[in-house]
TIKOL-525024 format. One record per atom (N, C-alpha, C): residue in three letters; x, y, z. Coordinates in pm, whole numbers, plus 50000, padded with zeros to 5 digits. Each point is the difference from the previous one (the first is absolute). Layout:
TIKOL-525024
AlaXYZ;...
***
This chain:
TIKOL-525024
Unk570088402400633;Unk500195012650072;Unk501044998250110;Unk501005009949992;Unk500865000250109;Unk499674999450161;Unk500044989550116;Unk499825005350090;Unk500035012350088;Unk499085008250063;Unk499785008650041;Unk500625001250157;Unk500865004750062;Unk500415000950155;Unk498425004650097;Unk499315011649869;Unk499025007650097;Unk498224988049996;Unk500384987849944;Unk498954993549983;Unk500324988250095;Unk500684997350035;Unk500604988250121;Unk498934997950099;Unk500115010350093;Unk498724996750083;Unk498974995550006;Unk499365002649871;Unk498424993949947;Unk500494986549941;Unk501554995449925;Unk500194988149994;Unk499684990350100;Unk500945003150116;Unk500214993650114;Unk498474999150072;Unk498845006849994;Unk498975001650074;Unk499114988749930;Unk500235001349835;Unk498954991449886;Unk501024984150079;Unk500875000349998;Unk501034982550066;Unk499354994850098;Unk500225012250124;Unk499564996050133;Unk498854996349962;Unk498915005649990;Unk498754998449944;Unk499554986549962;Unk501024999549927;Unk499534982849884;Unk500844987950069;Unk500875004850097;Unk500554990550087;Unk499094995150131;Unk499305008850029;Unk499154999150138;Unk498374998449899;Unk499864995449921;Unk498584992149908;Unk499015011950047;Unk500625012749997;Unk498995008750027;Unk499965010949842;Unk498414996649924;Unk500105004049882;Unk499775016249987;Unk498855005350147;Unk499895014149921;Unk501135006050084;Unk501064995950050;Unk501125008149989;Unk499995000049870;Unk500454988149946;Unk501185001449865;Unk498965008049936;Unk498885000949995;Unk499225004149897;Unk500205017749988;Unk499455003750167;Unk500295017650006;Unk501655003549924;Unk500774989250064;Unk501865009950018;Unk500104994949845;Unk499124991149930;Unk500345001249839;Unk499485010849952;Unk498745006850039;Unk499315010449944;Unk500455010750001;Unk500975001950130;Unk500385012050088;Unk501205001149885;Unk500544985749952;Unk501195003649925;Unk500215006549867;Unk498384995649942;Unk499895002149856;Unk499515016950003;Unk499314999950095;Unk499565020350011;Unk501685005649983;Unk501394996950057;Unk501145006250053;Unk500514995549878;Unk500104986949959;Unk500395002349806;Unk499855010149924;Unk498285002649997;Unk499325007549936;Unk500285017650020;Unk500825001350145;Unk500445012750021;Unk501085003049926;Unk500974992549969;Unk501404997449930;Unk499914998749886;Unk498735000249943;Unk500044995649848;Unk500014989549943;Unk499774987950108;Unk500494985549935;Unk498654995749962;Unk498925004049935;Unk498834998449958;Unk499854985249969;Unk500654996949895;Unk500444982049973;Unk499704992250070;Unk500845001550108;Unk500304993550152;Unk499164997950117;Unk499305013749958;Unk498614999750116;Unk499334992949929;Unk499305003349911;Unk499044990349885;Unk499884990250044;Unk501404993349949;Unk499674982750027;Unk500224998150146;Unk500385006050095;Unk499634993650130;Unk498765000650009;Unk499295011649980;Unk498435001049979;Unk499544986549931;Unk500174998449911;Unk499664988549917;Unk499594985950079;Unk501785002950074;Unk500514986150062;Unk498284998150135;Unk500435013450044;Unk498235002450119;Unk499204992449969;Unk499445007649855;Unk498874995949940;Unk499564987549982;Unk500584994149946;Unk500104986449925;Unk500344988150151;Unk500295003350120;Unk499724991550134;Unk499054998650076;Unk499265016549961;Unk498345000250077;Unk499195008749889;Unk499334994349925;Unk498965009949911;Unk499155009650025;Unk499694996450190;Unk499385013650060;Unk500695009150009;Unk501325002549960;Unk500675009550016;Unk500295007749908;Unk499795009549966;Unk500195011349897;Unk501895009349974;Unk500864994949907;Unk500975005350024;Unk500175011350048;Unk499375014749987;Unk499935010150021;Unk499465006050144;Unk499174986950071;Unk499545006350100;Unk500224989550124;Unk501234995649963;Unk500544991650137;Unk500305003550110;Unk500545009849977;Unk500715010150154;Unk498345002850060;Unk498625003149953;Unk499175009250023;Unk498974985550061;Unk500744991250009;Unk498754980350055;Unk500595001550106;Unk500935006050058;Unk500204987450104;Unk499005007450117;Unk499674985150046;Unk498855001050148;Unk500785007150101;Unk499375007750009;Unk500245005750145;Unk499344989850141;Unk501114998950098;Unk499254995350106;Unk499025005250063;Unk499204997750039;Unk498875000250084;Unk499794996650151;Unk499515007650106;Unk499194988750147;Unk499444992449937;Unk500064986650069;Unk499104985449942;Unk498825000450076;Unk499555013050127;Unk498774999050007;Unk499295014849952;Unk500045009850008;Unk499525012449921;Unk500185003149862;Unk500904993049972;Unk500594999649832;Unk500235017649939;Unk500865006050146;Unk500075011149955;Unk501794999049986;Unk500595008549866;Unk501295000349987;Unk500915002450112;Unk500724991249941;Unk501005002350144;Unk501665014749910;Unk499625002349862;Unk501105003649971;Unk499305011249909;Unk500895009149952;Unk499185011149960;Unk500925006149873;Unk499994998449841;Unk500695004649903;Unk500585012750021;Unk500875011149993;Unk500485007649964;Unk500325003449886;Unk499385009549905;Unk500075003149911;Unk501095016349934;Unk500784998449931;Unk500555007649940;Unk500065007549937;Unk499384997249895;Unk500105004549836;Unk498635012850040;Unk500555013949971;Unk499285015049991;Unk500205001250100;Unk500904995350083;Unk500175005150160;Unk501235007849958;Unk499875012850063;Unk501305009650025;Unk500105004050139;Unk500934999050051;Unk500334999550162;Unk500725009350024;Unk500125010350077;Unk501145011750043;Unk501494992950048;Unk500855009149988;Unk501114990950037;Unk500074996450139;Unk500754991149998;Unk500784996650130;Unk500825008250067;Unk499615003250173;Unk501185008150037;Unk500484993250112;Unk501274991850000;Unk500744996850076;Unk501515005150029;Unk500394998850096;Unk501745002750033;Unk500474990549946;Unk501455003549928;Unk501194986849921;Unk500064990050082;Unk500035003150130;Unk500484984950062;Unk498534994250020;Unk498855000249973;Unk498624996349992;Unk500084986849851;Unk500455013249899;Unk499914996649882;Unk500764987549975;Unk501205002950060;Unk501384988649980;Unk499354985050056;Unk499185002950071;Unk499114984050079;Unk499244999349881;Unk499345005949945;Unk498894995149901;Unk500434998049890;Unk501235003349965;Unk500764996249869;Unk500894989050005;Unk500274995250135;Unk500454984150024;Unk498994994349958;Unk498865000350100;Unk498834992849982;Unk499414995149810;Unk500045008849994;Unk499554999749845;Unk501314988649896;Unk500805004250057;Unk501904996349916;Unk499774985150055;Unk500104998850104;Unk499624985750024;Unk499124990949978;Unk499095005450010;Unk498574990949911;Unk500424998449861;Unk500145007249945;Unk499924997949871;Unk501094983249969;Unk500854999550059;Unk500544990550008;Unk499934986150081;Unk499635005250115;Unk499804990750122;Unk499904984249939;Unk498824999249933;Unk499484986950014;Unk500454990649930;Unk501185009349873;Unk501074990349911;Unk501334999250059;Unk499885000450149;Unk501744999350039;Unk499704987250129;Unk501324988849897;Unk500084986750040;Unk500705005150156;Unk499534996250092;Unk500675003250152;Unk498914996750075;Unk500594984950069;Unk498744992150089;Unk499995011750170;Unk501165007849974;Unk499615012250161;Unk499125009049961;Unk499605006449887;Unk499445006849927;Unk497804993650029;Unk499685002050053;Unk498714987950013;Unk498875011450055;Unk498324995349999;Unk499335012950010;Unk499835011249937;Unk499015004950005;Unk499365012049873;Unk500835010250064;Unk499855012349908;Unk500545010250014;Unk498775008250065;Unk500755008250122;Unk498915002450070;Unk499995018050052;Unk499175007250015;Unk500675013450020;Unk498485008250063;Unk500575002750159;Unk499355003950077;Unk500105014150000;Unk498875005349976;Unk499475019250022;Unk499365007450100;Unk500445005250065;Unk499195003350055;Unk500155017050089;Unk499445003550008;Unk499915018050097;Unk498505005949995;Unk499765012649994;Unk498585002150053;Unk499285004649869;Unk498605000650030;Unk499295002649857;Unk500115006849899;Unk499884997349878;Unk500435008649911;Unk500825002949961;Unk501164989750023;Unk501695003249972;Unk500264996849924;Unk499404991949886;Unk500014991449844;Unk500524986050004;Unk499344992750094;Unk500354983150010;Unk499404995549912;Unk498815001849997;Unk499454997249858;Unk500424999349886;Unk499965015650002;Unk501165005749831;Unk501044990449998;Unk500815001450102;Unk501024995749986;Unk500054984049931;Unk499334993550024;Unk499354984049996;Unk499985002149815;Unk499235004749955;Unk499555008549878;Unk501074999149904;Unk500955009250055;Unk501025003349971;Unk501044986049991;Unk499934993050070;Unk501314988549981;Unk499194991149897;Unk499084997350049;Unk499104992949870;Unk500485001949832;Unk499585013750022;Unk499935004649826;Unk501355000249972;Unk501465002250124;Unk501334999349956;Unk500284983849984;Unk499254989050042;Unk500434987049977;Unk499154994949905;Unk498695012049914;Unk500014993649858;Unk498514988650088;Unk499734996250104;Unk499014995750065;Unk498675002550011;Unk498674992550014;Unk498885000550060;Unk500115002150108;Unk499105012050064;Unk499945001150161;Unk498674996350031;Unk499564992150103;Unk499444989950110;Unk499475005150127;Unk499215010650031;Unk499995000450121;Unk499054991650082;Unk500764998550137;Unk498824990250042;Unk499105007350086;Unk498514994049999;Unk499015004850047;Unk499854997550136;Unk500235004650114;Unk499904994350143;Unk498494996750029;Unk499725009749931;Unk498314996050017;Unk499194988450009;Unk500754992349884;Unk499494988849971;Unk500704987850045;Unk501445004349987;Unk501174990250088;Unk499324997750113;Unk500145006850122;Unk499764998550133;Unk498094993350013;Unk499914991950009;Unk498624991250017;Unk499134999450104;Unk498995002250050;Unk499364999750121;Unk499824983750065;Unk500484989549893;Unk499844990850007;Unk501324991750063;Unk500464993050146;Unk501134998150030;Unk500474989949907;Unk501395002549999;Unk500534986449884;Unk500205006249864;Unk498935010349938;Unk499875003349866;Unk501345010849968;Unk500575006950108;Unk500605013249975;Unk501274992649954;Unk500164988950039;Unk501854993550010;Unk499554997349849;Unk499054987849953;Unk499764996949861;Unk500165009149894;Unk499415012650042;Unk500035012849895;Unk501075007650021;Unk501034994250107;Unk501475002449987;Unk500774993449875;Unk499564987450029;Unk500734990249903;Unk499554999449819;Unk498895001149989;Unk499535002649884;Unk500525016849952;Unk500235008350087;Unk500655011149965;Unk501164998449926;Unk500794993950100;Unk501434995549946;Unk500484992649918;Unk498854989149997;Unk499894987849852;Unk499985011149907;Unk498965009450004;Unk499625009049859;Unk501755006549989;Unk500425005750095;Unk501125006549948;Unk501154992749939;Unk500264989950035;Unk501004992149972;Unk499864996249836;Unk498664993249954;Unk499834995949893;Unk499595012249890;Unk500375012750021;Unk499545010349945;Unk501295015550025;Unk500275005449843;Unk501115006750006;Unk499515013050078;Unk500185003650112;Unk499765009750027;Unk500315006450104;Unk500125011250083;Unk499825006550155;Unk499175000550074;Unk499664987550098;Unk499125004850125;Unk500365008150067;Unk499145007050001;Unk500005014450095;Unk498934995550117;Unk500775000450098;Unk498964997950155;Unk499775016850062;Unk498885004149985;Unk499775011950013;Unk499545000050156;Unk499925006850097;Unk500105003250154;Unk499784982350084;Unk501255002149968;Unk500814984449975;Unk499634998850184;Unk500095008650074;Unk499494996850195;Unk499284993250016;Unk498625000049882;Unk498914990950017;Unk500014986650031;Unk501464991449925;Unk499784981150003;Unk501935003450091;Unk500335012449994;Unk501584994050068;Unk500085007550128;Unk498535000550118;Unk500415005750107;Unk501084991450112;Unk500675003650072;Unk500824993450075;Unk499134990150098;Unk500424986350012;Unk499614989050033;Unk500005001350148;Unk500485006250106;Unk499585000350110;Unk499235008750038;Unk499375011849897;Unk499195005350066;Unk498384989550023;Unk500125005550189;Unk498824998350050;Unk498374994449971;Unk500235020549943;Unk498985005349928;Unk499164986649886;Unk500874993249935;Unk499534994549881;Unk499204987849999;Unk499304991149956;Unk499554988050006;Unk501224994349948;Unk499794983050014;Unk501034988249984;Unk499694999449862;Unk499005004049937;Unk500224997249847;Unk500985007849926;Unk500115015250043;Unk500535008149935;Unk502254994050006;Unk499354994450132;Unk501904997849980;Unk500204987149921;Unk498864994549971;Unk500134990949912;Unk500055003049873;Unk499375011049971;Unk500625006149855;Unk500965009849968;Unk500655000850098;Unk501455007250019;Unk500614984149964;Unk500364993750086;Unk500694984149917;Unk499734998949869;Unk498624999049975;Unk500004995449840;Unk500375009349951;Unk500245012249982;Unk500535009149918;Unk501524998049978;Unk500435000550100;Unk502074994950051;Unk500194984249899;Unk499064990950030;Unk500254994949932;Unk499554995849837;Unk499555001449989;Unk499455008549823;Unk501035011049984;Unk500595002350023;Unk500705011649994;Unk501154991649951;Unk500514992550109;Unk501454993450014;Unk500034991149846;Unk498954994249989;Unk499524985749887;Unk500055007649840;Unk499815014750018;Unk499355008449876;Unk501074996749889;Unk501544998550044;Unk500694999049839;Unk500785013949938;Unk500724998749984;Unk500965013249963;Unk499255004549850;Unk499314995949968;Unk499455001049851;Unk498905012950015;Unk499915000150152;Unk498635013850051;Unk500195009150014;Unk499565009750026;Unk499795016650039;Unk498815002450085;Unk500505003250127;Unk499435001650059;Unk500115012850073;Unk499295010750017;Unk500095019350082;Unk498814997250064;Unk500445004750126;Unk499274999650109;Unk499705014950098;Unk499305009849986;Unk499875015650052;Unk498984994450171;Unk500265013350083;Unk499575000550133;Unk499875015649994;Unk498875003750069;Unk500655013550081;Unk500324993450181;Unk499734993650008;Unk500044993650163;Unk501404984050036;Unk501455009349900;Unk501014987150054;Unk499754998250129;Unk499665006650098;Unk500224994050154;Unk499334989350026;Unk498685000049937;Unk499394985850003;Unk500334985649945;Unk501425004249918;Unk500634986749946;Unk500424991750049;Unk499874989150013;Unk500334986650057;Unk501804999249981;Unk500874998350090;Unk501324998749978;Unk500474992649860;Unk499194984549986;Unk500074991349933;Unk499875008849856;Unk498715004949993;Unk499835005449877;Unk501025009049929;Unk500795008850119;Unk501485009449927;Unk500944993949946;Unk500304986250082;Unk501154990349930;Unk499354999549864;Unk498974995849958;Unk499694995949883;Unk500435007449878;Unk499925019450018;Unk499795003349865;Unk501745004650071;Unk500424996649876;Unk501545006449969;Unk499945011450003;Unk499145006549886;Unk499965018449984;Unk499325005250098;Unk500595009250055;Unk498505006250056;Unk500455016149968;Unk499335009250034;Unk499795012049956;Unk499215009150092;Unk500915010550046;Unk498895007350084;Unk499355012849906;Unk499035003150001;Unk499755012849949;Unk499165009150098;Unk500385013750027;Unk500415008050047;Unk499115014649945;Unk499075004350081;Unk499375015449957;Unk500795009149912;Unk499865003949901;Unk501145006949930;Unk500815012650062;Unk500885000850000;Unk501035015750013;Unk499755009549921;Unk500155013750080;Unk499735011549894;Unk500574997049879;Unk500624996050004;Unk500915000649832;Unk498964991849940;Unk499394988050045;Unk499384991849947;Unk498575006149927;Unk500065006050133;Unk498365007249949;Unk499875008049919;Unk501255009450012;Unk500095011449886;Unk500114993949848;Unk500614991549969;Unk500124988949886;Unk498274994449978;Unk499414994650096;Unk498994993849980;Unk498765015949941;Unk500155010550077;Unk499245008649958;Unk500005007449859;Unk501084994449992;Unk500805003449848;Unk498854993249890;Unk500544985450042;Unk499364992749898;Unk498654999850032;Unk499285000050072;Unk498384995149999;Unk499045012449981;Unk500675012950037;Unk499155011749975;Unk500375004249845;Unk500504991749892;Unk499875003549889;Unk499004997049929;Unk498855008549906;Unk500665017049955;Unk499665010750060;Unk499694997950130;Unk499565011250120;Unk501675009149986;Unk500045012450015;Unk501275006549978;Unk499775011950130;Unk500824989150113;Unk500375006550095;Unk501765005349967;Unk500905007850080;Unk500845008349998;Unk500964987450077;Unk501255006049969;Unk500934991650113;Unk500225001050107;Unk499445015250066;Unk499975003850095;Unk498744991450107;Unk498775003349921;Unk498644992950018;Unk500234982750011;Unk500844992249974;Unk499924990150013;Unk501364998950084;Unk500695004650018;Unk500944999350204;Unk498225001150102;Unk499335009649960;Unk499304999750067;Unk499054993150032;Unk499224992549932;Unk499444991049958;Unk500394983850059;Unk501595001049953;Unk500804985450146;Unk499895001650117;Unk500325012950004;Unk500405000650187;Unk498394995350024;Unk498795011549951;Unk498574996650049;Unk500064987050023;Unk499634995249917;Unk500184980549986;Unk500914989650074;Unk500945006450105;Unk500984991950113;Unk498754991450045;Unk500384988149976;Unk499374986750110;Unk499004990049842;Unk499915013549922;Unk498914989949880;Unk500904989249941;Unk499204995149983;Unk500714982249857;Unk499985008549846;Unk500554991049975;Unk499695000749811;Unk498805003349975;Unk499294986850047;Unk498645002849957;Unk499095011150034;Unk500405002550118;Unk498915014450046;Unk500345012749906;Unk501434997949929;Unk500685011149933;Unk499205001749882;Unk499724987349958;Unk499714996349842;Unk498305000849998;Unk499434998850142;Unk498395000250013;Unk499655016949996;Unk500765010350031;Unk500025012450091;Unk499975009349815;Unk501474993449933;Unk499395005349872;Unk499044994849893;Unk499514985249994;Unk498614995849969;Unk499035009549985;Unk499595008650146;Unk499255004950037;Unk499915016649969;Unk501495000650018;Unk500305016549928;Unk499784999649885;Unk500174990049933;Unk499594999449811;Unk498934996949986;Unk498894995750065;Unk498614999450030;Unk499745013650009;Unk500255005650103;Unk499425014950039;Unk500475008449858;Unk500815001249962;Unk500355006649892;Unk499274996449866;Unk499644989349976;Unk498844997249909;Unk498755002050009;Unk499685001150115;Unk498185005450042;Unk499885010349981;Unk501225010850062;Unk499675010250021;Unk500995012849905;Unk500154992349846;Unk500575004149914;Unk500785013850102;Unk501054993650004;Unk500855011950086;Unk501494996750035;Unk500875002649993;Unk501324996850024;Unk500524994450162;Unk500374994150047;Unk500304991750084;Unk500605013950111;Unk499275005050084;Unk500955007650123;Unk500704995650098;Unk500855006450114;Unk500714991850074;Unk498844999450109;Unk498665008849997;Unk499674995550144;Unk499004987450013;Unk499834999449830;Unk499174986450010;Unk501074985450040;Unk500765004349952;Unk501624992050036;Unk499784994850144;Unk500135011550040;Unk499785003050196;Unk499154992650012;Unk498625003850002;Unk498674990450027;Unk499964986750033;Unk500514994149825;Unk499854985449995;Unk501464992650085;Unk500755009150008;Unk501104997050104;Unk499094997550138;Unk499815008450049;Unk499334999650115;Unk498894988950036;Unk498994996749903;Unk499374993350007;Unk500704983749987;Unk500924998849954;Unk500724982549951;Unk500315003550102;Unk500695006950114;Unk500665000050128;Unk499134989950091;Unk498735003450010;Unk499344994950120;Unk499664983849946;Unk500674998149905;Unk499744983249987;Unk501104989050089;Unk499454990950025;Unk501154988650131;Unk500915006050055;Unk501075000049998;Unk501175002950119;Unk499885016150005;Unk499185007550128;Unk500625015149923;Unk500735002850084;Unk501054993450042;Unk500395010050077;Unk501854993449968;Unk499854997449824;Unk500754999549945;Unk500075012049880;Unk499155006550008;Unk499605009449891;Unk500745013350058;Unk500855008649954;Unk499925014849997;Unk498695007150023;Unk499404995749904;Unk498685012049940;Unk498984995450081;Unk499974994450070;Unk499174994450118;Unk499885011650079;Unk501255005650078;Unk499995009350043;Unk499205012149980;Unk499855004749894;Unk499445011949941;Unk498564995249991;Unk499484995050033;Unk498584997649974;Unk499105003650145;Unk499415009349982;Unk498735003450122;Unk500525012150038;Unk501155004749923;Unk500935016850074;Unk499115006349860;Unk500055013150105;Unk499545011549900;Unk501465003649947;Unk499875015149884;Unk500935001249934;Unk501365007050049;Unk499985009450112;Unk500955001850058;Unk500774990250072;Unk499424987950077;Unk500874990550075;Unk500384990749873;Unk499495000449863;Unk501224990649880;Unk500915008849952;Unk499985009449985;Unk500945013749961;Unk500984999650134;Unk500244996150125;Unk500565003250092;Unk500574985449963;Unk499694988950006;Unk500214986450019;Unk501124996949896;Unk499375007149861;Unk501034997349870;Unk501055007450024;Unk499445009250019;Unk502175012650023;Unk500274992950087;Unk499764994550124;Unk500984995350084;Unk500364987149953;Unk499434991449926;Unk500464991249933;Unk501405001349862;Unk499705017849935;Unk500884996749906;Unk500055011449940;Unk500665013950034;Unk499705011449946;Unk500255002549898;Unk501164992849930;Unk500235002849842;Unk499024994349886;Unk499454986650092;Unk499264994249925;Unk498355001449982;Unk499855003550112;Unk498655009250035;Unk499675016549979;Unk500285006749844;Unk499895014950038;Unk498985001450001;Unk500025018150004;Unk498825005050011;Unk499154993249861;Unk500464998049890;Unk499524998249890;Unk499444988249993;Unk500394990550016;Unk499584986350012;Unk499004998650114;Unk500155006250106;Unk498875000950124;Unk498865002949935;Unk500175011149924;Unk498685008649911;Unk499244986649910;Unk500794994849940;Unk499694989149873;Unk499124990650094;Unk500534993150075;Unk499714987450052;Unk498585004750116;Unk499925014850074;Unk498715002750058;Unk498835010649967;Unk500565001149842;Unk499105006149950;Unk499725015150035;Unk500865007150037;Unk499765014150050;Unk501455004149935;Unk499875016050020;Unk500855008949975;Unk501964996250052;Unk500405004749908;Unk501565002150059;Unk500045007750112;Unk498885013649992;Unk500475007050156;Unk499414995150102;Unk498754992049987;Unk499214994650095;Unk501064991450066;Unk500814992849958;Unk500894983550053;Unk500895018050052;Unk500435006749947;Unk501185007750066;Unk499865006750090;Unk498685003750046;Unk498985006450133;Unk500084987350131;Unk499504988749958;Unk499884989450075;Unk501474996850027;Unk501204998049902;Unk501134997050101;Unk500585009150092;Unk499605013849933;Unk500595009050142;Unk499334997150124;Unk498885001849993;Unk498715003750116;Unk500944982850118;Unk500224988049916;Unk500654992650074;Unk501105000950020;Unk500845010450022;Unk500895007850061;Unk501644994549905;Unk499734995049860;Unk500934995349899;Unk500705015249972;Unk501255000349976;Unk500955012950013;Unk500444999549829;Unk499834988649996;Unk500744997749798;Unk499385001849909;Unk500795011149984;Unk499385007049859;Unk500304992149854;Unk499695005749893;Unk499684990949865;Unk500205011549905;
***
């Protein structure tokens, strides 16, 4: 079989591997290789590497090599320190980022794929890519997302079980973290990554914790260009200086923009069939929400619409708007505002917010009363604009 350019990496990983007398590397990045044959059609090829598996350890089943390897563990609770991510029947809404967002995550991706087969002793250290902005902005997804574009297992790690009540244990279940990643094809994802990388002079902290800020920097430094490593925060301020040098990528993500939202309302309220008009309206409501509150808000509208065999209105729209408002930051929310006013002070609040976008008609939709009722109430508040 002709050498492959797109199979190099798992070459170079099965080498390193068998150069450093470490077998379940070679063993995973052989397995990892014969599944990526097997994508290409080289059936043959996977086979007998399978074979080759087989026939070195008999406990091993060609078919279910990728599905052995040990996960690390705490060595005193023996609870996982790492957590599978699974794929297959998962359908995910899209991604909504800005081009110059995108253009970082499409390096990221362009480079890995290659990284770990390019001879260059300046070239040294995993590939590393820091996320972070406030809840619900898709760090996760996003994690998800580079995974399944690099063809990878995703890894998340469990802080739960990482961080130890036991001093001494949290650095160990650093290192056994990172042993696991190194010898295993995949993306660690360090999920509210503040937990083991708060900044080393705070006060506040015990002497252990800055001791596992070190072991992380260095497990980090030792990890090997052969890794993947994504690391999400909602709390960068708590990052240790040290820790920013580390990840090359980083990435801010950012509450979405009307445009964003109007796009996002697009896609997640389908097959709810709001108007185009109804969904300008629908963004603006939603100024200050995440993705996720966008994507929870119609969950719930397609809930209500199934109980109550009935077509989706705008004022139930309103409602569950109102209600996701009063969750954590509100006084990042629009629709925050409108909550505890009777119906003349939101009819006064919205026209002065947006008269083309607020008519009489849409006032009617979203509070459940008459077109002349909303057209009584804006005069009486001394509104001169007619419709």
């Amino acid at each position: 079989m002709k050498t492959d350019i797109r199979f190099m990496n798992e070459v170079f990983r099965i080498v390193n591997g068998a150069l450093r007398l470490d077998v379940n590397k070679v063993r995973n990045y052989s397995a990892f290789l014969a599944d990526k044959l097997d994508d290409v059609g080289e059936t043959s090829a996977a086979a007998r590497l399978r074979k080759m598996l087989e026939e070195t350890d008999h406990q091993l089943r060609p078919a279910d090599v990728r599905l052995l390897r040990a996960l690390p563990v705490d060595a005193e609770s023996r609870f996982p320190l790492v957590e599978h991510v699974q794929f297959k029947g998962i359908t995910e809404p899209p991604m909504h980022l800005s081009q110059a967002q995108w253009d970082v995550v499409h390096e990221f991706i362009s480079i890995s794929k290659s990284y770990g087969s390019i001879d260059n002793n300046e070239l040294s250290g995993a590939m590393s890519f820091l996320i972070f902005g406030p809840p619900g902005t898709g760090k996760s997804r996003l994690a998800r997302h580079i995974a399944k574009e690099l063809g990878l297992e995703l890894y998340v790690a469990r802080l739960d079980g990482l961080i130890s009540s036991f001093l001494g244990s949290t650095s160990k279940n650093i290192r056994a973290l990172f042993d696991f990643a190194a010898k295993t094809p995949c993306v660690l994802f360090l999920d509210e990554f503040d937990a083991i990388a708060k900044i080393r002079s705070d006060n506040q902290e015990m002497g252990e914790l800055k001791r596992v800020v070190n072991s992380f920097l260095q497990n980090l430094d030792t990890l090997g260009r052969q890794s993947i490593v994504i690391a999400a925060t909602n709390h960068e301020a708590l990052l240790d200086a040290a820790v920013w040098r580390r990840f090359t990528y980083r990435l801010a993500l950012q509450l979405p923009s009307l445009d964003q939202r109007n796009q996002m309302w697009t896609d997640f309220s389908a097959p709810l069939t709001f108007s185009e008009k109804e969904l300008n309206v629908l963004a603006d409501l939603s100024e200050g929400f995440s993705g996720s509150d966008i994507r929870e808000t119609c969950i719930r509208l397609k809930r209500r619409s199934l109980v109550n065999s009935r077509p989706v209105q705008m004022n139930d729209a309103f409602l569950v708007i109102q209600n996701l408002s009063l969750a954590g930051d509100e006084n990042r929310c629009f629709a925050v505002q409108l909550n505890n006013k009777d119906i003349p002070e939101i009819v006064k609040i919205l026209r002065e917010r947006d008269l083309r976008l607020y008519s009489f008609a849409i006032l009617a939709e979203l509070l459940a009363v008459s077109k002349a009722t909303v057209h009584r109430l804006a005069h009486q508040e001394g509104e001169c604009h007619g419709e």
